[in-house]
N, C-alpha and C positions, 0 to 999 in steps of 0.2 A: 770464178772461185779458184782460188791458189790450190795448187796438187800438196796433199798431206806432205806431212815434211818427212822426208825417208829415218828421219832417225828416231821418229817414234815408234815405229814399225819393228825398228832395231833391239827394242827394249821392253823390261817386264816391270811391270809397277812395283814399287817398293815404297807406296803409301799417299795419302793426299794430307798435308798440314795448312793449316790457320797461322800465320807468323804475323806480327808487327814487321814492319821495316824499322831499320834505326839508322841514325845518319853515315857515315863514314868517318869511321874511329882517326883519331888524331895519327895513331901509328902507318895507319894504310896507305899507301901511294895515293900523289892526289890523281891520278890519273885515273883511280878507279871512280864509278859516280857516286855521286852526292847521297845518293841513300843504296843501300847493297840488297839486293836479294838476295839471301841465301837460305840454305836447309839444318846451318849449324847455329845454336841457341846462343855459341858465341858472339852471333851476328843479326839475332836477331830475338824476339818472343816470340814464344809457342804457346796459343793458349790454353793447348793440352794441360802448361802448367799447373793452370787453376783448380781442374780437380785431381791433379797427380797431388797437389800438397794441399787439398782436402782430403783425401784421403789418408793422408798418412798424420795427420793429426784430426779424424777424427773422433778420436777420442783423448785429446791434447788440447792447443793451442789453436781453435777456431778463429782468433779474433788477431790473430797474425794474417792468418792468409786471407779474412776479409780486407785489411788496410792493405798486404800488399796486391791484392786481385784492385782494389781501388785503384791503388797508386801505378799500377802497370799495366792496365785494361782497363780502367775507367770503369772499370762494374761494383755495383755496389751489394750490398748483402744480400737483398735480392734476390740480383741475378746470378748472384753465386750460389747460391741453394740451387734454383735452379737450372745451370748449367751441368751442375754437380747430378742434380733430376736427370736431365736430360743424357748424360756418360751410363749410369748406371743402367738405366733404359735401353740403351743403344744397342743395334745387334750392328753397325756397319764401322765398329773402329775395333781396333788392336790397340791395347792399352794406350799407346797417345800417337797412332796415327787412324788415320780416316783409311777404310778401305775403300768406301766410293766418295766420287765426286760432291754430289748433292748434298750428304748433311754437314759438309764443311762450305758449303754453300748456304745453309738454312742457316749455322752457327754465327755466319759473317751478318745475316739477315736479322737475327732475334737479339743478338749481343754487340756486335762491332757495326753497325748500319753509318753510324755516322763520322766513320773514322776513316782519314785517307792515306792511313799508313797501311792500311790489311792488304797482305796479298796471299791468295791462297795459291799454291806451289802441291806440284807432283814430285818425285821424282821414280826416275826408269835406270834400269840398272841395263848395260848392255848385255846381250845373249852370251854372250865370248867371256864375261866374268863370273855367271849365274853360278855354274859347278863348285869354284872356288870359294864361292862366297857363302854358299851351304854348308861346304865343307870346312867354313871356317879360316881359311885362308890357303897363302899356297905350302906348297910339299917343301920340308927341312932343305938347307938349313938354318932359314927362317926360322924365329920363336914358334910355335904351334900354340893355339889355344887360349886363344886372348879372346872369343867371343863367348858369350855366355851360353848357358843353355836355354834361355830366355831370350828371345832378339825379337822384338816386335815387327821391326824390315824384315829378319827374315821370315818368317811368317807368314807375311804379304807376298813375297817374295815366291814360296812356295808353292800360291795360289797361281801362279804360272799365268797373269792376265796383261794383257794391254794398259796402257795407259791411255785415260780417257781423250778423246780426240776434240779439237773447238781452240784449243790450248794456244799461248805461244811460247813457242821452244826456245830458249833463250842461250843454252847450250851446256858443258859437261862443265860440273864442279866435283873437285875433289876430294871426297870427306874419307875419312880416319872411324875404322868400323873397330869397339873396344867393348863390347855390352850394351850396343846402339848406336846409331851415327852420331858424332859430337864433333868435334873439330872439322874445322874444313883449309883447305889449301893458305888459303889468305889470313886465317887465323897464325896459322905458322911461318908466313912471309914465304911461299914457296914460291908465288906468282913472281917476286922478284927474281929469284933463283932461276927458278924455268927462264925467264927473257933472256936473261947472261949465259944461261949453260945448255940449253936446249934448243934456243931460242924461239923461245913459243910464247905469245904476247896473249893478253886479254883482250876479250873484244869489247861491245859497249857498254855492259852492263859488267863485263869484271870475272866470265866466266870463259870458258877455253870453247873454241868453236865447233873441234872437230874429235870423233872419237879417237883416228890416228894420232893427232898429237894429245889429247887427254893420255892414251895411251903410254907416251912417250915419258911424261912428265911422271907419271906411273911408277915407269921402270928406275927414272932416275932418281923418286923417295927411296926405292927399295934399294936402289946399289948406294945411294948416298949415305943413309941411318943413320942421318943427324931429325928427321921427322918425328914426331909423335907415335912412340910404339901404337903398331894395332895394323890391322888392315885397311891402307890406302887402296881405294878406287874410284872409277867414275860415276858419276850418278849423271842424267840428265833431270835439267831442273826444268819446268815448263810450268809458265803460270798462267791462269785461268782467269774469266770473268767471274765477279761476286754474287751475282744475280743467276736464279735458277733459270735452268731455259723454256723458256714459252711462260 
């Protein structure tokens, strides 16, 4: 058996998601692969979606978010009720991440089984960014206070736990902290930037290998501030088998 991978060790959960993979957008370097894993919605579905806009027209326009819960998850009215059953029920998520492993695992079981785009994804936020990242970002003279008082990562984050272990750790992507994580590195073409001015390359999946140059790439959104205001950091992304264990 392989020895844990040290950089999970490194890191504090900051949530378990349900994504769709989608192929690699026209604009992307083709050298990144064919389908992307990532943790930003730009790059992928989150089926959290489904009852974040059940909810908010439930008392509206139900018959919007059944055709697009069809058209984007294959579910049908159905199982949109209950999914939507099954959120409100729920003691183990933060409004749209999962805080353990399993019922994003059961999720993939009851609604997505027969789909070969699902990948369920962790991510771990390194120890070395945890403070700042509570605190909302770093000290002047940076903007201050672009995180809301609401942050469901942070949250997670809070609960000060490990990431589930079994995983594989695929390595640090860079998301854009604004009221939630939402953009990620490659949404903003920074991957190309980093190779030319950092030179810090992707590895096979499109993600940066190591926390020292995650790091790096880091510092260079922050002195550059041509990137997407808000708080850039590392996240480690590590993704999991669909099937419950045992």
């Amino acid at each position: 058996m392989a020895p844990p991978d040290a950089r999970l060790s490194d890191c504090v959960l900051g949530g378990y998601s349900v994504m769709l993979t989608e192929r690699r957008p026209d604009w992307a370097r083709a050298k990144l692969p064919d389908r992307i894993v990532s943790r930003s919605r730009c790059l992928g579905q989150d089926v959290s979606d489904v009852w974040l806009d059940a909810y908010r027209e439930r008392d509206g326009d139900m018959e919007t978010v059944y055709a697009q819960a069809q058209a984007r998850f294959g579910l049908d009215r159905t199982a949109v009720d209950k999914l939507c059953r099954w959120y409100q029920d729920g003691q183990e998520i933060e409004f749209d991440v999962f805080t353990e492993l399993p019922p994003a695992q059961v999720i993939v079981r009851d609604f997505l089984a027969g789909r070969s785009d699902v990948a369920i994804i962790g991510i771990g936020l390194p120890r070395v960014y945890v403070q700042e990242f509570l605190a909302g970002g770093p000290p002047q003279p940076e903007p201050a206070g672009f995180v809301d008082s609401f942050n469901p990562v942070m949250e997670v984050v809070k609960r000060d736990v490990p990431l589930a272990s079994g995983g594989t750790v695929l390595g640090f992507e860079l998301l854009v902290d604004n009221s939630g994580l939402s953009c990620s590195w490659l949404c903003n073409g920074i991957d190309r930037v980093a190779e030319e001015k950092p030179g810090i390359e992707t590895n096979a999946v499109g993600l940066i290998e190591s926390l020292d140059e995650a790091a790096r790439v880091v510092t260079h959104i922050r002195e550059d501030g041509h990137a997407e205001p808000g708080l850039w950091l590392p996240w480690l992304i590590v993704r999991y088998e669909r099937t419950l264990a045992g």
